[in-house]
C-alpha positions in Angstrom: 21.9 61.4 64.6 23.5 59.5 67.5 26.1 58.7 65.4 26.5 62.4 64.5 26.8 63.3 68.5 28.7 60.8 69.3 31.2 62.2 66.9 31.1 65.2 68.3 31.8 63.9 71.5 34.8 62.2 70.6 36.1 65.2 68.6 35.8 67.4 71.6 37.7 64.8 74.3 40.5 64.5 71.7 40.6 69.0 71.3 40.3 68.9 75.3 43.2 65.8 75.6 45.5 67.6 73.1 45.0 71.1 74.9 45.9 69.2 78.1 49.1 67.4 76.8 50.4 70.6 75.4 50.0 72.6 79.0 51.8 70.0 80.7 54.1 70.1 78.0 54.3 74.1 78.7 54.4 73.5 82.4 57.7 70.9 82.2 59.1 73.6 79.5 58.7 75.9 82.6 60.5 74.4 85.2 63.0 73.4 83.0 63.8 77.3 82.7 63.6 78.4 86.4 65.9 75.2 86.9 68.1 76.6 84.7 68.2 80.3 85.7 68.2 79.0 89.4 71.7 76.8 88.8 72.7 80.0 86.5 72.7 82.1 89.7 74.5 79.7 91.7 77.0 79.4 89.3 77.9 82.8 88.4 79.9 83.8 91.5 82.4 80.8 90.7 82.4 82.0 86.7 83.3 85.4 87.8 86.1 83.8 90.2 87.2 81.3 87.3 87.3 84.4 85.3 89.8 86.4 87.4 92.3 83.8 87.7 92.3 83.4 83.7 92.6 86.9 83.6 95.7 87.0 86.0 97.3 83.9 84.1 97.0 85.3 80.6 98.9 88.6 82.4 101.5 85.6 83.6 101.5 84.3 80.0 102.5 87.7 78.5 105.8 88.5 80.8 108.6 87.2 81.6 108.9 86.1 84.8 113.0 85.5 85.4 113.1 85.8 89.1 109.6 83.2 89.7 107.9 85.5 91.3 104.6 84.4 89.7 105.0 80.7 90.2 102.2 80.1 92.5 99.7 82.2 90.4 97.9 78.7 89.3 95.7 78.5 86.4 94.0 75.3 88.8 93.2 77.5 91.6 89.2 78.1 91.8 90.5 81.6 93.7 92.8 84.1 93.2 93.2 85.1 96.7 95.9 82.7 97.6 97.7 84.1 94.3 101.3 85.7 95.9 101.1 89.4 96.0 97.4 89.6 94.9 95.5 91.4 97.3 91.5 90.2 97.7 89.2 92.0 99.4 86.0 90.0 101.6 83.8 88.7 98.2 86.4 87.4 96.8 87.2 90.3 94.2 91.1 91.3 93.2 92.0 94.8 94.3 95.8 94.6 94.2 98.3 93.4 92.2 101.4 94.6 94.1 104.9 93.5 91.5 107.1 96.3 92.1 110.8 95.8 91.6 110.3 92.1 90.6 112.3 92.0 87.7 109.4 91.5 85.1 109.6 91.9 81.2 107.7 91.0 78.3 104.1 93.2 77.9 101.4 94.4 79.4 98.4 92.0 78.9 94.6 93.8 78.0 93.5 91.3 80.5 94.1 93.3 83.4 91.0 95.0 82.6 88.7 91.6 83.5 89.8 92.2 86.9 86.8 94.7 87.4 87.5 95.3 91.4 90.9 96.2 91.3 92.2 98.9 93.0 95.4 99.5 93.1 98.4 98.1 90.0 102.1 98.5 91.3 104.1 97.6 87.9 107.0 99.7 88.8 110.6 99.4 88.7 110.4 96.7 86.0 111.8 96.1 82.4 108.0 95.8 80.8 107.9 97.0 76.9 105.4 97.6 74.3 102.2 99.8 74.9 100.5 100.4 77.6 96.7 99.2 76.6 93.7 101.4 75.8 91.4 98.6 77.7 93.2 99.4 80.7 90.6 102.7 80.7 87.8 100.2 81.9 89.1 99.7 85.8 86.6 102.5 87.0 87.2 101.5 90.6 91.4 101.6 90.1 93.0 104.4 92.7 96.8 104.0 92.1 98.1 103.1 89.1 102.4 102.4 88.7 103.9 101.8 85.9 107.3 104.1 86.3 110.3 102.7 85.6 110.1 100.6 82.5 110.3 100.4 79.3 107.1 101.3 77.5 106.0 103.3 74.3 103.6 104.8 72.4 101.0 107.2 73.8 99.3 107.7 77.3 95.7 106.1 76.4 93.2 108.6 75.9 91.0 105.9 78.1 92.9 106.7 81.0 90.6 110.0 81.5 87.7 107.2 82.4 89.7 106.0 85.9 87.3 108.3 87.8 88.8 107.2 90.5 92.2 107.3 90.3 94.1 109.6 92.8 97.9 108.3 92.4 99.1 108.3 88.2 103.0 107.1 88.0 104.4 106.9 84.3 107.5 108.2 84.8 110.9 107.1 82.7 109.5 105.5 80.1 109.7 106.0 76.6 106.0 107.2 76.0 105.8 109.8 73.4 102.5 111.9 72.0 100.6 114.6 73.9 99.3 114.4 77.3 95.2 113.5 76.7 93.1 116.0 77.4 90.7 113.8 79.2 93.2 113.4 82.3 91.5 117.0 83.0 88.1 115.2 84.0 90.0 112.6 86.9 88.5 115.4 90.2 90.2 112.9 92.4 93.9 112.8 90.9 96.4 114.3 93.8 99.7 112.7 92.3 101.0 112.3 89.0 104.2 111.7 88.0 104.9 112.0 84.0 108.8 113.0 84.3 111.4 111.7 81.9 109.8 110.9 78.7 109.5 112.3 75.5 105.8 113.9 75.9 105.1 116.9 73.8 102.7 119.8 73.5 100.7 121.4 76.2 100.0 120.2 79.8 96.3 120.6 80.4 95.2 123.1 82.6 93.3 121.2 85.5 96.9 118.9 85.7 98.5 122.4 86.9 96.0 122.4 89.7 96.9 118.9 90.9 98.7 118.9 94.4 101.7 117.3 93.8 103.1 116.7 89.8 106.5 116.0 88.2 106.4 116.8 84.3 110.0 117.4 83.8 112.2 115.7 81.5 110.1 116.1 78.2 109.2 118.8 75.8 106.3 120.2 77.3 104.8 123.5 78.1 102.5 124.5 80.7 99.9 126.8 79.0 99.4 129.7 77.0 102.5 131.5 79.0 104.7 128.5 77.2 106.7 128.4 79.6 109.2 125.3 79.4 108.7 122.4 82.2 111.7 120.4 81.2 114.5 121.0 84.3 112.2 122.0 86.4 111.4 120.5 89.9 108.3 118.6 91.0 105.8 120.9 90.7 106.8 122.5 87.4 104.6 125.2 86.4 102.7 128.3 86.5 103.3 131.9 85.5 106.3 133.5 84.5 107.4 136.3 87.3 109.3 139.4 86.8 112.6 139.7 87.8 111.6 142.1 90.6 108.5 140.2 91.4 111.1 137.4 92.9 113.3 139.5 94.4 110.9 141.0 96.4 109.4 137.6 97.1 113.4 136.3 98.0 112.9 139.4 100.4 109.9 138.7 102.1 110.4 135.1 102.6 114.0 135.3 103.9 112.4 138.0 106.6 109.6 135.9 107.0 111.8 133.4 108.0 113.9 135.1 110.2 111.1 136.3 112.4 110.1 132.3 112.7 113.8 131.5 113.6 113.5 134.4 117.0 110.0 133.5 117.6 111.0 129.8 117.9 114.1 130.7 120.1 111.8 132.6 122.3 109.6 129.9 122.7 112.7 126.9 123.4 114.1 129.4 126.4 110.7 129.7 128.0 109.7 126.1 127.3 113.1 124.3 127.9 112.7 124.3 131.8 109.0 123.0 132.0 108.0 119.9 132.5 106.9 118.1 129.8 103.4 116.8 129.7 102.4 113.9 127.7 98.0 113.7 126.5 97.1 110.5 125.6 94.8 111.0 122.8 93.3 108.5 120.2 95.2 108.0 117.0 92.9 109.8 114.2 92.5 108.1 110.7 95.0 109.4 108.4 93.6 109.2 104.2 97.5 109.3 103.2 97.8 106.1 104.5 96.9 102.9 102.8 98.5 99.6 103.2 95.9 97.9 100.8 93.5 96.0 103.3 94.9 96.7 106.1 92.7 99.5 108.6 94.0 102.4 110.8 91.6 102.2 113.6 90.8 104.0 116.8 92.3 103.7 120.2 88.4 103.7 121.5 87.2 100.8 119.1 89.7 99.0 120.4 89.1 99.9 124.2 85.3 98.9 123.5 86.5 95.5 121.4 88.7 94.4 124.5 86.6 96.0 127.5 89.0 98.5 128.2 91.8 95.6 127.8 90.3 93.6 131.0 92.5 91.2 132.4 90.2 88.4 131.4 90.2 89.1 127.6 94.2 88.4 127.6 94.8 85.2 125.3 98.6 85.4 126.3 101.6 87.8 126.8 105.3 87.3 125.4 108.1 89.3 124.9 106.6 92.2 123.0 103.6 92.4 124.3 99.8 91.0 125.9 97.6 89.8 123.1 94.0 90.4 123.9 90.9 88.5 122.5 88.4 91.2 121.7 84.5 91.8 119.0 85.1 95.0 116.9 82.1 97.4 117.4 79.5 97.4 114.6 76.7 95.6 112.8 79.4 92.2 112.3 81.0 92.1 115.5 84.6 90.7 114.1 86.1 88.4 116.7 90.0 89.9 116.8 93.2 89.4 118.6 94.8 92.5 119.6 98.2 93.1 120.5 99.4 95.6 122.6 102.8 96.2 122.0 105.3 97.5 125.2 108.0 99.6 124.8 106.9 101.6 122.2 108.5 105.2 122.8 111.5 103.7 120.4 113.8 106.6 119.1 112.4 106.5 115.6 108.8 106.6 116.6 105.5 106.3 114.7 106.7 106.2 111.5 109.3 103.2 111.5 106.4 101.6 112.9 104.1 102.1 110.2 106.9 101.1 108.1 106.9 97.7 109.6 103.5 97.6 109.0 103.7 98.3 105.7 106.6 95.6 105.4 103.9 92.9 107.1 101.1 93.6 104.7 103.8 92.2 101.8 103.7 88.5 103.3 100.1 87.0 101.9 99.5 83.4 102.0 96.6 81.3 103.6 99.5 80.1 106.3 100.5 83.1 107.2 98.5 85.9 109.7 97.4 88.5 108.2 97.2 91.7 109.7 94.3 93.5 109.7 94.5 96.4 111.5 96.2 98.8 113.7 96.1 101.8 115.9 99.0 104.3 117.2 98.9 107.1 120.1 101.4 109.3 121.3 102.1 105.9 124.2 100.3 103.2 122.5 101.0 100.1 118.9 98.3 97.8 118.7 98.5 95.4 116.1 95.4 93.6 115.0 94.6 90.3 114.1 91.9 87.7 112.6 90.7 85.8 115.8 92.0 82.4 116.1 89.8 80.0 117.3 92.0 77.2 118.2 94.9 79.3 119.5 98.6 77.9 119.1 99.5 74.3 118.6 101.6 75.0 121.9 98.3 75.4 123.5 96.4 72.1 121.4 99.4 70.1 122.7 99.9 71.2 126.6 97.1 72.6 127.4 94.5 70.8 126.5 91.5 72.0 128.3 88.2 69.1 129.9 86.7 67.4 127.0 89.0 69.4 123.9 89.8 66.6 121.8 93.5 65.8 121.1 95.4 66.3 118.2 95.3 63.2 116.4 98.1 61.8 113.7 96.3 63.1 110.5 95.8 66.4 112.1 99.3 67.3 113.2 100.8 65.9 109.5 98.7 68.8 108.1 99.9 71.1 110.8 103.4 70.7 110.2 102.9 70.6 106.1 100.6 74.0 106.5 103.8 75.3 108.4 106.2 74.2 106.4 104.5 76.0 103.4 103.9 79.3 105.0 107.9 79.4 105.7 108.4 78.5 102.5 106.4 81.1 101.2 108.6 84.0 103.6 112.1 82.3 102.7 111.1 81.7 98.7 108.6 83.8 97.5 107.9 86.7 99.4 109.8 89.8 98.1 111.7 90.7 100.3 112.1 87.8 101.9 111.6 87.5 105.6 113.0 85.4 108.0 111.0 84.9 111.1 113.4 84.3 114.1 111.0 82.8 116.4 109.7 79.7 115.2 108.2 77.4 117.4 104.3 75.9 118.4 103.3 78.9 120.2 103.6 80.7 117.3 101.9 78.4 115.1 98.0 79.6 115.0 95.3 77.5 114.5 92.0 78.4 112.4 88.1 77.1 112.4 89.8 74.1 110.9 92.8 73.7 112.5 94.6 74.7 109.6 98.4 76.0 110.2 98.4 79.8 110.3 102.1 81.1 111.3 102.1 84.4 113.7 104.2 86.4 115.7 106.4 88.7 113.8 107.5 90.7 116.1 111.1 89.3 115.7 110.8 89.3 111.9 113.4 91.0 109.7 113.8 91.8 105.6 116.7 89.8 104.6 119.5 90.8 102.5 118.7 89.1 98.9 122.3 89.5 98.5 123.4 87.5 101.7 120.1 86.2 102.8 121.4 86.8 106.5 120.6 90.3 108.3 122.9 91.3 111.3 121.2 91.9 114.6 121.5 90.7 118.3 120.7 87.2 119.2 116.4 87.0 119.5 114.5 84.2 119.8 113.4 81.2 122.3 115.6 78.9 124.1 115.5 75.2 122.2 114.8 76.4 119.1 117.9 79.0 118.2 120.3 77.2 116.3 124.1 77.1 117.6 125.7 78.9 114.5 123.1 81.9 115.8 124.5 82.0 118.9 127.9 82.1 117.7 127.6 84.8 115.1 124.6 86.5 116.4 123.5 86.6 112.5 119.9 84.7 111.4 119.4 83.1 108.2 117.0 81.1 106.4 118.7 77.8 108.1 118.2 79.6 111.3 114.5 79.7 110.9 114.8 75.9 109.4 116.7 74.7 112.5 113.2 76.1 114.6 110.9 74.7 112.4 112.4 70.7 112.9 112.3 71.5 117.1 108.8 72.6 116.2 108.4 69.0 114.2 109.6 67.1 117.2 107.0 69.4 120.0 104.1 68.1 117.6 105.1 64.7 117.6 106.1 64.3 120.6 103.9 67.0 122.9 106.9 68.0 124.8 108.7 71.4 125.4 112.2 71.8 123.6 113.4 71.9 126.6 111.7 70.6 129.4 112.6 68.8 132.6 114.4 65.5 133.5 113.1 64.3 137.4 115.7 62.6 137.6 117.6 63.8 141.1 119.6 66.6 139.8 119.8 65.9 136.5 118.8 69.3 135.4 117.0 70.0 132.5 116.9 68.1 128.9 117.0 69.4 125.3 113.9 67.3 123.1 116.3 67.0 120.4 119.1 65.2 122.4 116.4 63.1 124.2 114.7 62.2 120.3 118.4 61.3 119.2 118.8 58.8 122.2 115.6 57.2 121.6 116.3 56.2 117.8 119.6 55.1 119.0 118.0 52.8 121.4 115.4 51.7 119.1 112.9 52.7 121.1 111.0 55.0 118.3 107.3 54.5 119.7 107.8 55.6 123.1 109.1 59.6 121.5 104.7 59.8 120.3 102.6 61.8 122.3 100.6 59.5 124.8 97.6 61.9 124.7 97.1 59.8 121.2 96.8 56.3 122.7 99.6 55.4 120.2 96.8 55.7 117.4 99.6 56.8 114.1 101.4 55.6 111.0 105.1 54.1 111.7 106.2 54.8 108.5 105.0 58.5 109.0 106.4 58.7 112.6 109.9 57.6 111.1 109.6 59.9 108.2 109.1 63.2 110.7 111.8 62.3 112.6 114.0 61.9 110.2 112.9 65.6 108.5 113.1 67.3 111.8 116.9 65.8 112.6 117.6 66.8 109.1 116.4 70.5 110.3 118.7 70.6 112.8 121.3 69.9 111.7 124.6 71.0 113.5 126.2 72.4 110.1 123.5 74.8 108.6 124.4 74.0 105.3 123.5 70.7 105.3 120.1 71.6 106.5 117.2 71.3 103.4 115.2 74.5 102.2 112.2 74.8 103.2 110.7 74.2 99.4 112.3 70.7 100.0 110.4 70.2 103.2 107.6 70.4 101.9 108.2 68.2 98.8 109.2 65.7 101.6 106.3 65.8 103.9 104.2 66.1 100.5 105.5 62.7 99.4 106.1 60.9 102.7 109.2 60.3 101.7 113.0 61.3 103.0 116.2 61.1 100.2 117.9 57.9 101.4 121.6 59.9 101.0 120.5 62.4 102.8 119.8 60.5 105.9 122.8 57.9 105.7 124.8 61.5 105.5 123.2 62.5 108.5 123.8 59.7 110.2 127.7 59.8 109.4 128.0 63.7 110.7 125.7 62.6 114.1 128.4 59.6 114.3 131.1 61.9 113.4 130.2 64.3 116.0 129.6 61.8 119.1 132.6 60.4 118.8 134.6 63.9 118.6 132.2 64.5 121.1 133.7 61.6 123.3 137.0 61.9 122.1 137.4 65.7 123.9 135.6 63.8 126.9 138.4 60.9 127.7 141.1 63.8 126.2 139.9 66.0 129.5 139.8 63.0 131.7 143.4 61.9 131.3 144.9 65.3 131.0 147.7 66.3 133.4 146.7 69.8 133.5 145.8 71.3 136.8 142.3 72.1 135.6 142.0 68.4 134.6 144.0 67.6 138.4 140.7 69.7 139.9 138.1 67.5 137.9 139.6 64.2 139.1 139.8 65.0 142.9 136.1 66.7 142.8 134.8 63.0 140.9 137.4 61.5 144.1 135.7 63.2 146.9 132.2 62.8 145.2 132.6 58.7 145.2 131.2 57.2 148.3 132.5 57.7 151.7 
């Protein structure tokens, strides 16, 4: 019987032992899970990134890209927001893909649709073929879509009626054949469609007649039950058919109509033309036919609150165009911005050439370039607005270095003048247009959180000719950093821009002004590049570094720099090196051996001319050269 219990006993700690190993076993099964949904979670928002810039590459992969305009769109990149002419908004998400006129063929790949965010699709003015795809139906948050001016065929996707949002519709002069879908009648927010110059048959949908602005001419269409013909019509082809006398009498009435305006108007000038005129300043109102992607109209009051009524203490610094003030947006995030006040602004083509400037800003988009983020216009007030820098300008790193700011140190200013070099590279390249700066120099070299190289300052910046890559203008810019051919010909170019960028080189290295002065008694003032140039001549390379770094740097660097930025300025602009080849040379830390023996042969060349003129005006009988001899005569001691 004992036996028998103790059996028992044994049975039921081996039940309650096998229960217990297969909870625990339940219990590590468990975490195992939540482990894996929690790393799940973290994960996604870099899937969903990944996801985007494999979407954008397999568009890349299906055209033909003959002009590079899609070079930088890098399958490696974890983000697509550096991607040229992809627009981003703050998580991260594409909203824009902006490729007009950039000489694109090949087709249109379904993988546009991944791009879930997007917003806006400029494909215009483009060679694209094949058919436009049905998938493209899915981008329910897309409000322009562009795809005029090509090449394509086949039918307009009946998808398309799902873009609920889609205001602005441009197919025009393609080769797109079929009916117009009936489900474009359920897009309520449609305002602009342009179908002309196809070959589109049948009827035009009703609500399509109803749309504020349309172009349908060009094809075999009719509008309605009337049948009346849209081809040869005008934007806004459409409607009823009038009787004869019907538009007479309208003729009538609108040329009276008109007439009546003309003597009311006249009335008005010959009372009005004596008075005084009276100008309201009145904040500029937001305007929904405006949209420059991400960039906001905003309010001259939010901008009096962000800057405290633009006190004297919020300004970060003031140049040629204007005061910059440092200012908090109102609302729940409180944006630090810069603001700049532009002065001058009653210009004879007014508010709109501005906005067009704007508009021609918002095309440059790299991470070492400014990006504007807002503005606001009033009868008498431009503001521009600005992501808040929070180291300033390398100017202001180098000179004015305020109690207990750390220096610059060597690594530091190499990634500076790369970050630099790659945002110029980016305007000369691979913007489209292109846009050469004018005014570069440290001041107008930002600096971010992380004292990466942000370049600023476009209020000299013009759209260069692709043809000449020069633009004509008067001479703009700051003294030690315009080249001598701009002077001369008073017309900028990419090597104008290049010759700035190598003073710029020598300011970081060395701390110095490009021009700055020489205490000397009477010596005037010196030019850093002809100071630089007299240093390597003497051998004395160590004593052009900044002191404010305790001589704490890498020779070979030191020599390297140099050598780039006497290669930028270069007397003959043609000799100069593009900016691409800048940054392949500060990238490698390494400068083309026949390119610097070359230099050295024109700087040799040029001294000696140089000296050559000198001893030519010295021994010259002619009575200027009499006047020089008897003023060194009367200056020797007496």
């Amino acid at each position: 019987m004992p036996s028998s219990k103790q059996n028992q006993i044994e049975l039921s700690s081996e039940s309650v032992l096998k229960k217990k190993n297969k909870l625990e076993m339940v219990s590590e099964s468990m975490k195992v899970l939540a482990f894996g949904l929690v790393l799940l979670g973290c994960l996604q928002p870099f899937a969903a990134i990944d996801l985007q810039v494999i979407a954008l590459n397999e568009m890349r992969t299906m055209l033909n890209d003959s002009r590079g305009v899609l070079n930088d769109w890098n399958s490696n990149q974890v983000s697509p927001c550096y991607f040229v002419n992809v627009r981003c908004n703050q998580d991260g998400n594409v909203i824009g893909i902006i490729l007009s006129s950039s000489g694109l063929s090949g087709v249109l790949s379904p993988s546009i649709a991944k791009l879930t965010a997007l917003e806006q699709l400029f494909l215009d003015d483009n060679s694209i073929t094949g058919r436009i795809p049905q998938e493209l139906g899915n981008l329910s948050k897309l409000m322009t879509l562009k795809l005029g001016r090509n090449h394509l065929n086949g039918s307009i996707p009946e998808t398309f009626g799902l873009l609920s949002e889609l205001q602005n519709l441009d197919l025009s002069q393609n080769l797109l054949s079929g009916n117009i879908p009936s489900s474009l009648s359920n897009l309520s927010l449609l305002n602009d469609i342009n179908l002309a110059n196809n070959n589109l048959t049948g009827e035009i949908p009703e609500q399509l007649l109803q749309v504020s602005q349309y172009n349908y001419t060009g094809n075999h269409l009719n509008c309605g039950q009337n049948l009346i013909s849209c081809e040869g019509g005008t934007t806004k082809t459409g409607g009823s058919r009038k009787s004869t006398l019907k538009v007479i009498l309208g003729s009538i009435g609108g040329a009276v109509t008109l007439l009546v305006v003309v003597v009311l108007f006249v009335l008005w000038w010959q009372r009005m033309r004596h008075r005084p005129e009276i100008y309201i300043d009145v904040a500029g109102q937001h305007d929904h036919s405006l949209g420059f992607g991400q960039i906001k109209r905003l309010s001259w009051r939010e901008l009096q609150i962000a800057t405290n009524n633009f006190s004297e203490q919020s300004v970060l610094g003031k140049g040629g165009f204007g005061k910059v003030y440092k200012g908090v947006l109102p609302g729940p995030d409180g944006k630090k911005v810069a603001v700049k006040r532009l002065f001058e602004v009653e210009s004879p083509e007014g508010e709109m050439a501005f906005l067009r400037e704007i508009e021609l800003i918002s095309i440059a988009v790299h991470k070492n370039i400014l990006r504007l983020i807002g503005f606001c216009t009033t009868p008498t007030e431009r503001l521009l607005v600005y992501p808040f820098m929070e180291n300033l300008s390398v100017a202001s790193r180098l000179r004015d270095i305020k109690q207990n700011e750390p220096t610059l140190d060597w690594p530091t200013r190499m990634r500076i003048a790369l970050g630099a070099a790659r945002g110029l590279e980016y305007l000369h390249e691979h913007c489209n247009p292109k846009i050469i700066h004018r005014d570069v120099k440290a001041a107008n070299v930002l600096l971010d959180g992380n004292l990466e190289a942000v370049i600023g300052d476009f209020g000299l910046a013009k759209m260069m000719d692709m043809g000449r890559n020069t633009v004509t203008t008067a001479v703009r810019g700051t003294m030690g950093h315009i080249a001598p051919e701009y002077f001369k010909t008073g017309r900028p170019s990419v090597k104008t821009d290049i010759f700035g960028y190598g003073v710029m080189l020598l300011e970081i290295v060395t701390g110095e002004r490009a021009i700055f002065p020489d205490f000397l008694e009477g010596a005037g003032e010196v030019m850093l590049i002809d100071q630089v140039k007299l240093l390597m001549q003497e051998g004395r390379l160590e004593e052009i570094l900044d002191r404010n770094m305790d001589y704490v740097y890498d020779f070979q660097e030191l020599a390297n720099i140099i050598q780039i930025a006497l290669l930028c300025t270069h007397m003959d602009p043609d000799q100069r090196p593009a900016m691409s080849e800048v940054v392949h040379m500060l990238e490698g830390n390494t400068v083309p051996t026949d390119r610097w023996e070359e230099w050295q042969i024109a700087e040799l060349t040029r001294r000696q001319q140089y000296e050559n003129r000198q001893h030519h005006n010295l021994f010259s009988f002619s009575e200027e050269s009499l006047n020089i001899h008897e003023a060194i005569e009367l200056s020797g001691g007496r």
